[in-house]
C-alpha positions as a Markdown table, in Angstrom:
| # | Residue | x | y | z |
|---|---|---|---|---|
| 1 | Unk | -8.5 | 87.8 | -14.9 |
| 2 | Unk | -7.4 | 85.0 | -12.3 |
| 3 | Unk | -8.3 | 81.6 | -12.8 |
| 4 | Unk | -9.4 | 78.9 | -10.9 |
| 5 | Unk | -11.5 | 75.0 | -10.4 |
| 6 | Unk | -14.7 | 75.6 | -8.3 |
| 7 | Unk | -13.6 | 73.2 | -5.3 |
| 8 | Unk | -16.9 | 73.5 | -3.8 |
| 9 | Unk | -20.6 | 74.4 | -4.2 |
| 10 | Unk | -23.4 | 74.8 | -2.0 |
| 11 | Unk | -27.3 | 74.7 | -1.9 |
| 12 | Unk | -27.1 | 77.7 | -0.3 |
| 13 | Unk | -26.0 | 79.7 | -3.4 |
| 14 | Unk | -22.4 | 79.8 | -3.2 |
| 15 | Unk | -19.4 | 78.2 | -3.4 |
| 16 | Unk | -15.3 | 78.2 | -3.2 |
| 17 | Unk | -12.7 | 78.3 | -6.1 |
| 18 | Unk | -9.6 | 76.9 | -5.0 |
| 19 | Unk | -6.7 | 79.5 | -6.9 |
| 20 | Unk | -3.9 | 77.2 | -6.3 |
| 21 | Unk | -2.6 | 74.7 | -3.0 |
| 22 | Unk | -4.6 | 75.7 | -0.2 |
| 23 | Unk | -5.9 | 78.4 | -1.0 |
| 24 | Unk | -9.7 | 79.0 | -2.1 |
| 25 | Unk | -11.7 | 82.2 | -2.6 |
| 26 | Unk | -15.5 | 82.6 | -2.1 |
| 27 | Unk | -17.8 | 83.5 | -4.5 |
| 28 | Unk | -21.6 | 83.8 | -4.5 |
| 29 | Unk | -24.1 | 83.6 | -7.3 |
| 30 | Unk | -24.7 | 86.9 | -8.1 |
| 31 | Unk | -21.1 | 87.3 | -9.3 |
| 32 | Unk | -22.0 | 84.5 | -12.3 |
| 33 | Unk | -21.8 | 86.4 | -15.6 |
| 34 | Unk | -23.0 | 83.9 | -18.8 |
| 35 | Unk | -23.5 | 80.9 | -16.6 |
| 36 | Unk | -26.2 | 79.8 | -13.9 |
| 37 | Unk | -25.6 | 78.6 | -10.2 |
| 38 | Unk | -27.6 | 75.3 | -11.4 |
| 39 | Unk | -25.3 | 74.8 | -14.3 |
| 40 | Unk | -22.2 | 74.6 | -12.4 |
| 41 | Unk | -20.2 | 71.7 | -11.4 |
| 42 | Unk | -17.6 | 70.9 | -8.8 |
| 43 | Unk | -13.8 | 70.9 | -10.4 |
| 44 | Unk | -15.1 | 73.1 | -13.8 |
| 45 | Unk | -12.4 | 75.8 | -14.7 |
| 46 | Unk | -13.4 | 79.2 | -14.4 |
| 47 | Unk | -11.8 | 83.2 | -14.6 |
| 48 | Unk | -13.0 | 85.9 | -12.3 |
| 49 | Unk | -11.7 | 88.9 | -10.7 |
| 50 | Unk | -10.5 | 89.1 | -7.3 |
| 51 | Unk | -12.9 | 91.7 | -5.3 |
| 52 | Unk | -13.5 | 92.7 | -1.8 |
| 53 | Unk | -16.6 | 91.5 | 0.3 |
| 54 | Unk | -18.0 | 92.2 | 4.2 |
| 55 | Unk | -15.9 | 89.2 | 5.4 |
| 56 | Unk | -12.6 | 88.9 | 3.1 |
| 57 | Unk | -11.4 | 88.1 | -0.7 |
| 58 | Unk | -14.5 | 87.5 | -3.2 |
| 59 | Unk | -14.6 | 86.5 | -6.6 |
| 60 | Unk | -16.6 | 88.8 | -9.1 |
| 61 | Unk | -17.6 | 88.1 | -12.9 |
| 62 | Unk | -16.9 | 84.6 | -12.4 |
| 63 | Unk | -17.0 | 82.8 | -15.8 |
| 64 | Unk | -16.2 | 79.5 | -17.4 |
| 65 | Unk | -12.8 | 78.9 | -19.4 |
């Protein structure tokens, strides 16, 4: 699994992880696994496998480290 520090969340139900520089990968809340969308905080470490989605890279089974 990759890792990563959520850079950015949203009230929409999604957010960013940035995996290192300038580069971030989307993630939305139904790839949470043991953790809520409410419970999550900007700049907390978490692993996750890199997937595909309809517009690009996605993160799935994100988790906190």
């Amino acid at each position: 699994m990759a890792e990563g520090t959520i850079k950015r969340l949203t009230n929409k139900g999604f957010g960013f992880i940035n995996i290192g520089g300038d580069k971030d990968i989307f993630f939305h809340s139904s790839d949470l696994e043991g953790v809520s969308y409410e419970e999550l905080q900007e700049g907390q470490r978490v692993s996750f496998n890199e997937g595909r989605g309809p517009k690009g890279p996605r993160a799935e089974n994100v988790q906190l480290v």
